[in-house]
N, C-alpha and C positions, 0 to 999 in steps of 0.2 A: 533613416533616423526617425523619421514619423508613424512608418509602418505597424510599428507592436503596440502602436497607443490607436490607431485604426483597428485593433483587433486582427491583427496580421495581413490585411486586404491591402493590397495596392492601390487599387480604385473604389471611391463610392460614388453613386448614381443618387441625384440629389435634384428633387422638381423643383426650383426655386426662382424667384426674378431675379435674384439680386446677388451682387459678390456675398454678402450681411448676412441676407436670407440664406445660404449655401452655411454659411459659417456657426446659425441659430440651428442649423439643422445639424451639425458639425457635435455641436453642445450636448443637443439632447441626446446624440447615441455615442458618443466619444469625448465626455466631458475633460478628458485629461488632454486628448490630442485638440482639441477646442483653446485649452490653458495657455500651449505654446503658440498659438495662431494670432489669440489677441492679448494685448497686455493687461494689466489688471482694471482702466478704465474704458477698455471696450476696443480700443485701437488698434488697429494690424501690429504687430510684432516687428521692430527696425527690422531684424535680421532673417527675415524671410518674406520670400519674391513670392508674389500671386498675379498670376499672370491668367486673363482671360482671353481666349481663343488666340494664344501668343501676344497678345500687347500688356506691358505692366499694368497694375489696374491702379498705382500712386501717378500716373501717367493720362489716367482716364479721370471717371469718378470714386476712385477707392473703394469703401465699400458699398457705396451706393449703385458702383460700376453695371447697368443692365445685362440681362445675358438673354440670349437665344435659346430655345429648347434643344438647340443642338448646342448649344455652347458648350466648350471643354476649359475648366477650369485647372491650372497647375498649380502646383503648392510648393515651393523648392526652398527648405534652410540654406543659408548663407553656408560658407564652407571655408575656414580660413585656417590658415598652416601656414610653414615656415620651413 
């Protein structure tokens, strides 16, 4: 669902400290896919899971959550049906 607003890429490779930092970097090359990430004052999106090296990062420190230069960041919308 995120993909075509990535510019069709599955993954980006992003140097950053921080969950924020990952997501400012997010903005400046993918401002639309950036739009669904945070809400309009700056805050993770309810309905999608950001998971850092598998742990939720609303779980850790959000967006301030650290990362490792090896750290892998996931991005997953919520996905609801009936």
């Amino acid at each position: 669902m995120l993909r075509p607003l990535a510019g069709g890429v599955a993954e980006l490779e992003v140097d950053a400290p921080t969950l924020g930092a990952v997501l400012d970097s997010v903005r400046a090359g993918h401002p639309a896919l950036e739009r669904r990430l945070r809400d309009e004052s700056g805050g993770l999106r309810r309905y999608v899971n950001f998971y850092v090296d598998g742990e939720e990062c609303r779980r850790l420190a959000g967006q301030e959550t650290p990362l490792t230069p090896s750290a892998e960041v996931r991005i997953i919308p919520s996905v609801a049906g009936g």
